[in-house]
C-alpha beads as a LAMMPS data file, in Angstrom:
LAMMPS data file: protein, C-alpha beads

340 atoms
339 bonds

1 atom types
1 bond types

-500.0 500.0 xlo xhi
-500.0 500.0 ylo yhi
-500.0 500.0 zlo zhi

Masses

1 110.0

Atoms # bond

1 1 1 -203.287 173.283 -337.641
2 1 1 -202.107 176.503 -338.193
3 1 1 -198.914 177.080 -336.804
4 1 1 -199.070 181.248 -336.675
5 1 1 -202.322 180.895 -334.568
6 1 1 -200.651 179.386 -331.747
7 1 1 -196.813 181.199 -331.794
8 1 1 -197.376 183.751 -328.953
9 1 1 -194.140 183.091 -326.886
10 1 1 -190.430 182.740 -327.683
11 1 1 -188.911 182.483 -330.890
12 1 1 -187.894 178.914 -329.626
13 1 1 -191.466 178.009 -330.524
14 1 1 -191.279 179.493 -333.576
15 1 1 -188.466 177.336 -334.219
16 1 1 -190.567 174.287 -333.751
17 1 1 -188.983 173.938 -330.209
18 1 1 -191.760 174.840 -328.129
19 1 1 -189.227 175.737 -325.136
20 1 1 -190.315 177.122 -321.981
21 1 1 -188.374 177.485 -318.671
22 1 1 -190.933 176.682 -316.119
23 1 1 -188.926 177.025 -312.857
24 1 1 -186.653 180.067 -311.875
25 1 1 -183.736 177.545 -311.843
26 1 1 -180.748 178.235 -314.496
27 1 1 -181.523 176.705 -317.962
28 1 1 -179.821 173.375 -318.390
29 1 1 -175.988 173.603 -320.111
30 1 1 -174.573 170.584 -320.219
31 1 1 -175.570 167.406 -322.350
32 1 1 -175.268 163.744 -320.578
33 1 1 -171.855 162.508 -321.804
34 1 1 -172.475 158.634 -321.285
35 1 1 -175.538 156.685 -320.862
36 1 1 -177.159 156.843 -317.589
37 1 1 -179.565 153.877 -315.123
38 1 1 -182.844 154.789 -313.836
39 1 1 -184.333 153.443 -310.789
40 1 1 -187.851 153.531 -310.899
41 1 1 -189.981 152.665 -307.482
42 1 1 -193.738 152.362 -307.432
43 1 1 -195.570 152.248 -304.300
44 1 1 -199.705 152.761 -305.248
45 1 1 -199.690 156.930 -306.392
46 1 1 -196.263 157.091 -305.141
47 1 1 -193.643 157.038 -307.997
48 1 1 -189.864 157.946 -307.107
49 1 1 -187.224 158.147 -309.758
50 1 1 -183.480 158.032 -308.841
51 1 1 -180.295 158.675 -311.105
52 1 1 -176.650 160.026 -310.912
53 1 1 -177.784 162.534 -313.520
54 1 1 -180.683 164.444 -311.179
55 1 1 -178.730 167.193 -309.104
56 1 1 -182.059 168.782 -307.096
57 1 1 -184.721 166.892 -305.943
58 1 1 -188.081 167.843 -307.998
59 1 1 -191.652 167.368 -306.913
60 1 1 -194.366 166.934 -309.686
61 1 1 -197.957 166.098 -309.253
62 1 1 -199.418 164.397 -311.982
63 1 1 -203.622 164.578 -312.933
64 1 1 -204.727 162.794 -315.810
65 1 1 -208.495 161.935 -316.793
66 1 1 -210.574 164.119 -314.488
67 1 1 -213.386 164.317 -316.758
68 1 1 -215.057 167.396 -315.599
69 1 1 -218.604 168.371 -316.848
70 1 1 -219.735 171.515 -315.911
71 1 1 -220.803 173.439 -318.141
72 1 1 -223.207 176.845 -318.658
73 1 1 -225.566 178.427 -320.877
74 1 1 -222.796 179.214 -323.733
75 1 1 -222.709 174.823 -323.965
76 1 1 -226.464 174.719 -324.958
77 1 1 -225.814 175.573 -328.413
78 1 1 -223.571 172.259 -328.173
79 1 1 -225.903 169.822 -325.799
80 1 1 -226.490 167.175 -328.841
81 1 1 -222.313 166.445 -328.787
82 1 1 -222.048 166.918 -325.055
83 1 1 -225.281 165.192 -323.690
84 1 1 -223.111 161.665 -322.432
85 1 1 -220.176 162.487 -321.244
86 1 1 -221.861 165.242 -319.059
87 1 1 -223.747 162.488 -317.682
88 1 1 -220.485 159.764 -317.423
89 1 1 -218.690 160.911 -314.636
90 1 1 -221.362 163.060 -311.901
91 1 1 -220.445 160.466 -308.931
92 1 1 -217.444 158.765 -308.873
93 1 1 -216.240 156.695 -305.899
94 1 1 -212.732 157.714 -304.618
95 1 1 -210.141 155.197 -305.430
96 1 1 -208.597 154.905 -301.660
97 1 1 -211.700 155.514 -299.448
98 1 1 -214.140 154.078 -301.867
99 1 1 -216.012 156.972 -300.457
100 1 1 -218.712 159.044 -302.968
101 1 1 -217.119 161.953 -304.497
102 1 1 -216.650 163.525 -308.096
103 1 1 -214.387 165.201 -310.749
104 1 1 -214.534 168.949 -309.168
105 1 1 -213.960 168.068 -305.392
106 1 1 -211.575 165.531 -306.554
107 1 1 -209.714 168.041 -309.044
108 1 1 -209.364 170.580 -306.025
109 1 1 -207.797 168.068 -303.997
110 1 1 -205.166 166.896 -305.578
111 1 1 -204.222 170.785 -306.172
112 1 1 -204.553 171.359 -302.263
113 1 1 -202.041 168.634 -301.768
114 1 1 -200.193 169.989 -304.675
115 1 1 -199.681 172.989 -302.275
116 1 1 -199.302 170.994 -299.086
117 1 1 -196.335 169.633 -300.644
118 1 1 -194.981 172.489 -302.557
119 1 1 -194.615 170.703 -306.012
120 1 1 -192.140 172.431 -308.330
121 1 1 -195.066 171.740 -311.313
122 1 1 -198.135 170.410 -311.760
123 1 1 -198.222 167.318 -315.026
124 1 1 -202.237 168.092 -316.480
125 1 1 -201.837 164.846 -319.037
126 1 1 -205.471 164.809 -321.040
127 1 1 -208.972 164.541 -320.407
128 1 1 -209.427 166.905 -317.674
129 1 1 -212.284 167.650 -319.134
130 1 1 -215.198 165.409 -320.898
131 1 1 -215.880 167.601 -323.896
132 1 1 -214.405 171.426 -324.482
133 1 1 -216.813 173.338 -321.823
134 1 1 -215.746 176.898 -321.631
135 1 1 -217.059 176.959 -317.998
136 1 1 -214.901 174.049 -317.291
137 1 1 -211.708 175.469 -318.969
138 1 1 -212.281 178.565 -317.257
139 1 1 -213.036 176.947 -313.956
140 1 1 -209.576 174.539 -314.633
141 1 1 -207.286 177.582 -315.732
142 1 1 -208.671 180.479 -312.429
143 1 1 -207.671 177.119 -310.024
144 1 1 -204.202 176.317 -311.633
145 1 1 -203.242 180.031 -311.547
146 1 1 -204.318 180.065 -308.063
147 1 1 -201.699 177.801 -306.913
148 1 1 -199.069 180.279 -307.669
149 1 1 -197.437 176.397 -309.093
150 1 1 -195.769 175.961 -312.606
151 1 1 -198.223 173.743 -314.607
152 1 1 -198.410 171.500 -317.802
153 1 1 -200.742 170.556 -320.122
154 1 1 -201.230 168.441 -322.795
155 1 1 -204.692 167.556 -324.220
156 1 1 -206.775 164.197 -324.371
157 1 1 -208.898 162.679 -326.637
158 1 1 -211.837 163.490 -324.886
159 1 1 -210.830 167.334 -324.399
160 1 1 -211.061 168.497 -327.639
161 1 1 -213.575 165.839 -328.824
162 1 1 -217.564 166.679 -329.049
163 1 1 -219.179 163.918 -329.687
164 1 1 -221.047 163.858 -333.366
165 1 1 -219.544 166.583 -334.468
166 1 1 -218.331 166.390 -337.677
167 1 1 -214.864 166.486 -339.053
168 1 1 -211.855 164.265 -338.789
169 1 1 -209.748 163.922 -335.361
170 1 1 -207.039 166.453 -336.499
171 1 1 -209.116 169.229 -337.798
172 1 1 -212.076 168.567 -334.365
173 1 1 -208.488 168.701 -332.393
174 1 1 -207.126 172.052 -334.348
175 1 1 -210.859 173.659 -333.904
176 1 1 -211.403 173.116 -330.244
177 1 1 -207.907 173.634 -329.142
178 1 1 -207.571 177.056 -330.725
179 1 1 -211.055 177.941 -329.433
180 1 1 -211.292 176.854 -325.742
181 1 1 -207.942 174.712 -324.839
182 1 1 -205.295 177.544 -325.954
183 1 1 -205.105 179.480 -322.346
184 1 1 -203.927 176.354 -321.193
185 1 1 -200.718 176.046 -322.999
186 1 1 -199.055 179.487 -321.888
187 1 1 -197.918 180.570 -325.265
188 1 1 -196.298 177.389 -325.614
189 1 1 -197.258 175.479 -329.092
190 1 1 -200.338 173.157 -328.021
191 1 1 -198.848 169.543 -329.826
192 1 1 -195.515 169.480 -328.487
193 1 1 -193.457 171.907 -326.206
194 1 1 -190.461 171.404 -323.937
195 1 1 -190.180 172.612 -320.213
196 1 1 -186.716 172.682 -318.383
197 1 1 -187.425 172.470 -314.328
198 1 1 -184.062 171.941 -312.463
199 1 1 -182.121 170.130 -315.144
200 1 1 -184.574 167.893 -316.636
201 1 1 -186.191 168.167 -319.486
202 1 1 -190.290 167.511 -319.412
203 1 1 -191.304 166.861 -323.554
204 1 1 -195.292 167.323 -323.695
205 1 1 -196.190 165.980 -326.619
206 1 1 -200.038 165.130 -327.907
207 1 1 -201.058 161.793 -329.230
208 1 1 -204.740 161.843 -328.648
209 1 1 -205.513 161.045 -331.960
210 1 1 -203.480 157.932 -331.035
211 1 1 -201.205 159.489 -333.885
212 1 1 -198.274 161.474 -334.115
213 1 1 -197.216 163.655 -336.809
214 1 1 -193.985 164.320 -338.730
215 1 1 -193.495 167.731 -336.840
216 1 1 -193.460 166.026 -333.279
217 1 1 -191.518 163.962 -334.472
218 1 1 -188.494 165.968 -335.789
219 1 1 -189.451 167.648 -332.315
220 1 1 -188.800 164.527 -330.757
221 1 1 -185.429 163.617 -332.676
222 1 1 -184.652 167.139 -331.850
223 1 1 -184.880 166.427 -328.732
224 1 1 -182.824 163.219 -328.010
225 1 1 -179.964 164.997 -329.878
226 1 1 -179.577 167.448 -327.416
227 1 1 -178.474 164.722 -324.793
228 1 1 -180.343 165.992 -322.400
229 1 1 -182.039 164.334 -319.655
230 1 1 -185.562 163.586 -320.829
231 1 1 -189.034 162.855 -319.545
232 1 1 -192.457 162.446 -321.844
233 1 1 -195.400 163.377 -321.162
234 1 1 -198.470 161.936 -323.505
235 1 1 -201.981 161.107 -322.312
236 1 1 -202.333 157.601 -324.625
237 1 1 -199.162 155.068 -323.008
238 1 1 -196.879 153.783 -325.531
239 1 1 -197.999 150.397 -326.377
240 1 1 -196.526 147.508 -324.408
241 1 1 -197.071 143.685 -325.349
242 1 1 -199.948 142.054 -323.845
243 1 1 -201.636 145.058 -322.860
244 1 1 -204.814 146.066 -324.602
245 1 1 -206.128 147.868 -327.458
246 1 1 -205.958 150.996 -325.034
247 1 1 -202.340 150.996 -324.674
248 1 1 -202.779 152.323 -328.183
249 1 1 -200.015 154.722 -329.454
250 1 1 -197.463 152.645 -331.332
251 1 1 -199.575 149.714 -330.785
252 1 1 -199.548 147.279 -333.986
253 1 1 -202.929 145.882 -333.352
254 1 1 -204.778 149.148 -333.590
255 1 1 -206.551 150.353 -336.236
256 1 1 -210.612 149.731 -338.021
257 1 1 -210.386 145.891 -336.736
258 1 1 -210.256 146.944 -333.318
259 1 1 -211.677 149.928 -332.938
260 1 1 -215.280 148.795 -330.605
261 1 1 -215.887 152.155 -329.663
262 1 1 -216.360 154.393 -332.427
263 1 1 -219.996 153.974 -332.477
264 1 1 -220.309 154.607 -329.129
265 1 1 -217.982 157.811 -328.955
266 1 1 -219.731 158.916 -332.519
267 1 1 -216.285 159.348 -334.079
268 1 1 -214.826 158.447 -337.514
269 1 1 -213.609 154.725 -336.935
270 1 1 -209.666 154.113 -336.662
271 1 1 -207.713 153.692 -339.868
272 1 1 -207.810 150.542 -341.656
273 1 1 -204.252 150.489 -342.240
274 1 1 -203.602 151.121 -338.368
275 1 1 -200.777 153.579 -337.521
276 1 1 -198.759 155.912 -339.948
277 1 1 -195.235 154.686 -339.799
278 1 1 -194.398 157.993 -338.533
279 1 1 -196.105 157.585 -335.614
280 1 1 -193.970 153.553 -335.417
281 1 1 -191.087 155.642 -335.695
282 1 1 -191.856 158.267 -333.188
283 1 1 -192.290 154.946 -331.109
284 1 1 -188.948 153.793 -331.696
285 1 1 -187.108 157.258 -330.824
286 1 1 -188.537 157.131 -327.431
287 1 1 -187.820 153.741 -326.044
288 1 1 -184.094 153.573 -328.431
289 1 1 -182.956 157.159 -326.760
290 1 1 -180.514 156.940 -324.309
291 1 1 -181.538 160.260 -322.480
292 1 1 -185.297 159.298 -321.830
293 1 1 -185.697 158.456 -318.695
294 1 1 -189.234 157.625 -318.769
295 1 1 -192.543 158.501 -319.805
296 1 1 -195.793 159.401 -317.872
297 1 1 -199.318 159.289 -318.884
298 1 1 -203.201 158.372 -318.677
299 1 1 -206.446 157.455 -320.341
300 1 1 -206.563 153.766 -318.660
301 1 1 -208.235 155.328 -315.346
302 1 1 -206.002 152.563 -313.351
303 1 1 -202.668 152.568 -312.179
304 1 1 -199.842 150.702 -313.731
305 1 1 -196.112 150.350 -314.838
306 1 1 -194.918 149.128 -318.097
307 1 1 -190.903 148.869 -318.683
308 1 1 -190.389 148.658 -322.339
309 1 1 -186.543 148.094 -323.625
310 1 1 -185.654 149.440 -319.957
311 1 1 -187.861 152.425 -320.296
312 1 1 -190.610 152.805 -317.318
313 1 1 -194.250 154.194 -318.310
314 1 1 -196.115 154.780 -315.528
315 1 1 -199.814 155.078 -315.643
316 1 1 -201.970 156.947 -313.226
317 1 1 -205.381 156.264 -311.981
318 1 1 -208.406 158.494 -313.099
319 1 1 -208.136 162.371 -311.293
320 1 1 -211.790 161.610 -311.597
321 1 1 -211.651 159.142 -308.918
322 1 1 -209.102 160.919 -306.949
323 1 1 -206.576 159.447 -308.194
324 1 1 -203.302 161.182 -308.868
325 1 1 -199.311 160.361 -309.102
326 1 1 -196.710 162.104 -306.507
327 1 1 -193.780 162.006 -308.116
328 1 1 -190.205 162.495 -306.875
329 1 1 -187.003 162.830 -309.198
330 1 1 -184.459 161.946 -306.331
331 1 1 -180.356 162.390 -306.711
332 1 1 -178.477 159.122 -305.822
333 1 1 -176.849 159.388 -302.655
334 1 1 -173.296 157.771 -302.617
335 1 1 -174.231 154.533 -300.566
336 1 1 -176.566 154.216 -303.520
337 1 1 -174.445 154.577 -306.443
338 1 1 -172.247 151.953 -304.846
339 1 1 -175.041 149.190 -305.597
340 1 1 -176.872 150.477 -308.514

Bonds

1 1 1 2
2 1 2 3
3 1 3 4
4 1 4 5
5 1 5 6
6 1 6 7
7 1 7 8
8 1 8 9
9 1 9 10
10 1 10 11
11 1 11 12
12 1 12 13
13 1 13 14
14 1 14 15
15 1 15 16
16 1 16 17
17 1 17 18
18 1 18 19
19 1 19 20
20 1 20 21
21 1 21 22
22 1 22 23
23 1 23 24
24 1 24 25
25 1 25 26
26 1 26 27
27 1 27 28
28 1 28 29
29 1 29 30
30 1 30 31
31 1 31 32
32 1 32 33
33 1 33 34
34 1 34 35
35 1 35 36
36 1 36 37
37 1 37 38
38 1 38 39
39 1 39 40
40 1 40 41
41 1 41 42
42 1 42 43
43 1 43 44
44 1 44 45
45 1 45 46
46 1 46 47
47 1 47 48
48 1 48 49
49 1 49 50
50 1 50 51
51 1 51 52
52 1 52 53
53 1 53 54
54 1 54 55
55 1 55 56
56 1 56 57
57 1 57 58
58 1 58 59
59 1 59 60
60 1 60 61
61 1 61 62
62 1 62 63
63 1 63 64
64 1 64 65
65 1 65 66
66 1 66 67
67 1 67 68
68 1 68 69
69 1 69 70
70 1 70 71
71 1 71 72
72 1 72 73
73 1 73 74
74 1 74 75
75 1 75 76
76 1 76 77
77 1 77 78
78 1 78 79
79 1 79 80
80 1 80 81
81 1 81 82
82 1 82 83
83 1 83 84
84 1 84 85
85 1 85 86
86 1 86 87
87 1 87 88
88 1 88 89
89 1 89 90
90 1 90 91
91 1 91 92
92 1 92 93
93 1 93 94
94 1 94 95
95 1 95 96
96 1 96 97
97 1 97 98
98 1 98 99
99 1 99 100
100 1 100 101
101 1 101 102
102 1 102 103
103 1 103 104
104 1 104 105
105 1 105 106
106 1 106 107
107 1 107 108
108 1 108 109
109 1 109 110
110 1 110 111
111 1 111 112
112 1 112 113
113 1 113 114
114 1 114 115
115 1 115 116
116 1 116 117
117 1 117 118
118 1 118 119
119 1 119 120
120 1 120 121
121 1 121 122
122 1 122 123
123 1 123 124
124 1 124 125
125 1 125 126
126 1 126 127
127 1 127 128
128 1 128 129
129 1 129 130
130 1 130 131
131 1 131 132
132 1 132 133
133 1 133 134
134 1 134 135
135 1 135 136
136 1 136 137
137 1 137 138
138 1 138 139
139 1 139 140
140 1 140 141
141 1 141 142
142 1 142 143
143 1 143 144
144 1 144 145
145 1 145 146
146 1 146 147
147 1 147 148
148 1 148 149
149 1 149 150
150 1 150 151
151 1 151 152
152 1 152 153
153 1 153 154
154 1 154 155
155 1 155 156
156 1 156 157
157 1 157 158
158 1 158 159
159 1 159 160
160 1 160 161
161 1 161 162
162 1 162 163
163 1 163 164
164 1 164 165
165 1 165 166
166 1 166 167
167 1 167 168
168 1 168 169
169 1 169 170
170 1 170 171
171 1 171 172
172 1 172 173
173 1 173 174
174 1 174 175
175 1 175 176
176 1 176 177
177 1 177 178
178 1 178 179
179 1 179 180
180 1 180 181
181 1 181 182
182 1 182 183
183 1 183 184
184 1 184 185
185 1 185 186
186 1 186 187
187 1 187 188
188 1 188 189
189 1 189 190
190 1 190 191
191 1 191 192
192 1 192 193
193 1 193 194
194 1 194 195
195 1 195 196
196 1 196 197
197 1 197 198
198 1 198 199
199 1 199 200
200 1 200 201
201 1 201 202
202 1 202 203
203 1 203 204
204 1 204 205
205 1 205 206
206 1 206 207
207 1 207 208
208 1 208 209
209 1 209 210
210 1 210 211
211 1 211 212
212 1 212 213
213 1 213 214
214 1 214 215
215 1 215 216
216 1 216 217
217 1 217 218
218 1 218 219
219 1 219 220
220 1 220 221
221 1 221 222
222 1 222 223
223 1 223 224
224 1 224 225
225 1 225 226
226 1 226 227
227 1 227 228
228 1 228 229
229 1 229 230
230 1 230 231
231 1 231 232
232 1 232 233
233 1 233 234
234 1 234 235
235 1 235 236
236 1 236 237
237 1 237 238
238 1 238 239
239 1 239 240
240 1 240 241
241 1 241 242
242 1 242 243
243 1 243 244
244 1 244 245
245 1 245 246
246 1 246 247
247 1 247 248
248 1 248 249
249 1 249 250
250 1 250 251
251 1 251 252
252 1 252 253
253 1 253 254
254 1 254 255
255 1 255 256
256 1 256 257
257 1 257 258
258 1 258 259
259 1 259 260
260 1 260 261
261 1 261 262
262 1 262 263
263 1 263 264
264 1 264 265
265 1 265 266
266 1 266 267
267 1 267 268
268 1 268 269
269 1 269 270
270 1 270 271
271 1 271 272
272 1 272 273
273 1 273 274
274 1 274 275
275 1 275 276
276 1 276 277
277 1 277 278
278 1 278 279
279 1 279 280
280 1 280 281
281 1 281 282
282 1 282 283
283 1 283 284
284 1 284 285
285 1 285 286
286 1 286 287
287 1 287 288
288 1 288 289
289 1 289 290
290 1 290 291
291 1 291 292
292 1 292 293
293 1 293 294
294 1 294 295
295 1 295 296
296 1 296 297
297 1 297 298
298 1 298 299
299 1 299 300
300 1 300 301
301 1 301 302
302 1 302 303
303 1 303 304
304 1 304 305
305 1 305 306
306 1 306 307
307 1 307 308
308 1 308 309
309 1 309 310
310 1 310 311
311 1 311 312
312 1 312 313
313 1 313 314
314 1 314 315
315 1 315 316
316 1 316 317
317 1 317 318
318 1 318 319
319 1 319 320
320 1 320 321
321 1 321 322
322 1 322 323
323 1 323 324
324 1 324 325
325 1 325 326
326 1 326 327
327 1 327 328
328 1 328 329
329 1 329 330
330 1 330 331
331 1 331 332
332 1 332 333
333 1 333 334
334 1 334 335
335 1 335 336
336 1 336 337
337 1 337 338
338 1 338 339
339 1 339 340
């Protein structure tokens, strides 16, 4: 990827920081002087997060996996790469009602309760759509800025990907991001960017390759070393022992000998040596840092929590379904720091 192509913001960007202030709050000033504990509840799509180091309460709606499909004449050209996942996700069944529905309705939903509960940003973690539609990204991008809400995004595999096309993963990722995806990062450098909103700091970073590169993660490093408060945002979780191949970034069991969908998905099969050990190390840094305080993501379409070496990763379930996670970063009150 060329970097030039995609440095249209600050010079923090151009500085491989990728910093953006996303709230009209001041900037954070202050690193975290000692460790701090994380309380982490989960209740279905509701996820609260409590420590001594959050000073404002934030709101964040998080979509991941939508997997919309409209598309218009300027996608016939491209029909032969698009042709199953525009047929994958037409009906869905919601995931509380059980009720018909499907990725558009669902999409604007979860932005009208975005509203209805005046989140401070809106989390867009991959695969919102099923193959790089320009009707679709156009569609996505006039509804966000509607909102009048702060919003992140970082892509999924399936954003970028068109299926058949060839190429490798990186340079299909480079092509479609700079062609269709690149409204949707705000100036902001598309594979890793940082967003301050009310003292935290929200890392998107893009492993939907299921690999990270040596640039994210000096990013990353860069990152942690600032002491400040962290959250990640990736749409492939962080592995997690005895979860499956899925769970897939970091994960020492992926690679060629467990790759069952690469025929299917008409991609170039996973490595046979598995995972660069930058992207084991990039692993590492996020579940050895003492400033992340957790990391949030997709691609499973279903709903879970992982805590790995204290860290939580919570999973959402498929926008596509209606699913979605309301998220609240709460400050301890004192009664609480007295047991916690």
């Amino acid at each position: 990827m060329k970097r030039r192509s995609f440095i249209t913001g600050s010079t923090s960007a151009a500085a491989g920081l990728g910093l953006s202030t996303v709230s009209c709050s001041p900037s954070i000033k202050k690193k975290i002087e000692q460790p701090f504990k994380v309380c982490a509840t989960v209740d279905q799509q509701k996820v609260s997060f409590y420590a001594d180091i959050i000073n404002e309460s934030i709101k964040v709606v998080h979509i991941a996996d939508t997997h919309l499909f409209m598309d218009d004449k300027r996608g016939v050209p491209f029909q032969e790469y698009s042709n199953r996942m525009a047929k994958a996700y037409n009906q869905t069944t919601h995931f509380q009602t059980r009720e018909k529905t499907n990725p558009e309705k669902s999409f604007e939903q979860t932005l009208a309760f975005a509203k209805e509960v005046n989140a401070d940003v809106i989390n867009l973690v991959g695969d919102i759509f099923s193959f790089p539609s320009e009707a679709a990204i156009e569609w996505v991008h006039s509804k966000l800025d509607a909102t009048g809400i702060p919003y992140i995004y970082v892509a999924g595999n399936h954003d970028w990907h068109y299926e058949g096309m060839k190429g490798s993963l990186e340079s299909l990722r480079d092509t479609w991001i700079e062609k269709r995806l690149l409204p949707l990062y705000q100036g902001n450098h598309p594979l890793m960017a940082a967003y301050d909103i009310k003292g935290i700091r929200f890392l998107a970073i893009d492993n939907s390759t299921y690999q990270i590169n040596e640039e994210q993660s000096a990013f990353l490093s860069a990152q942690i070393a600032s002491g400040l408060p962290l959250v990640l945002l990736v749409h492939i979780p962080m592995y997690a022992p005895g979860k499956n191949i899925s769970f897939g970034c970091g994960n020492p069991f992926w690679g060629a000998a467990s790759d069952r969908s690469f025929e299917l998905e008409r991609r170039p099969k996973w490595p046979e040596s598995g995972h660069t050990q930058t992207t084991f190390d990039f692993y590492k840094k996020v579940f050895d840092a003492p400033n992340m305080m957790g990391i949030f993501t997709g691609h499973k379409h279903r709903n879970s929590i992982e805590v790995i070496k204290g860290k939580p990763q919570i999973v959402a379930d498929d926008n596509a379904s209606g699913g979605y996670l309301d998220i609240d970063f709460i400050p301890l009150e004192e009664q609480h720091k007295k047991v916690i």
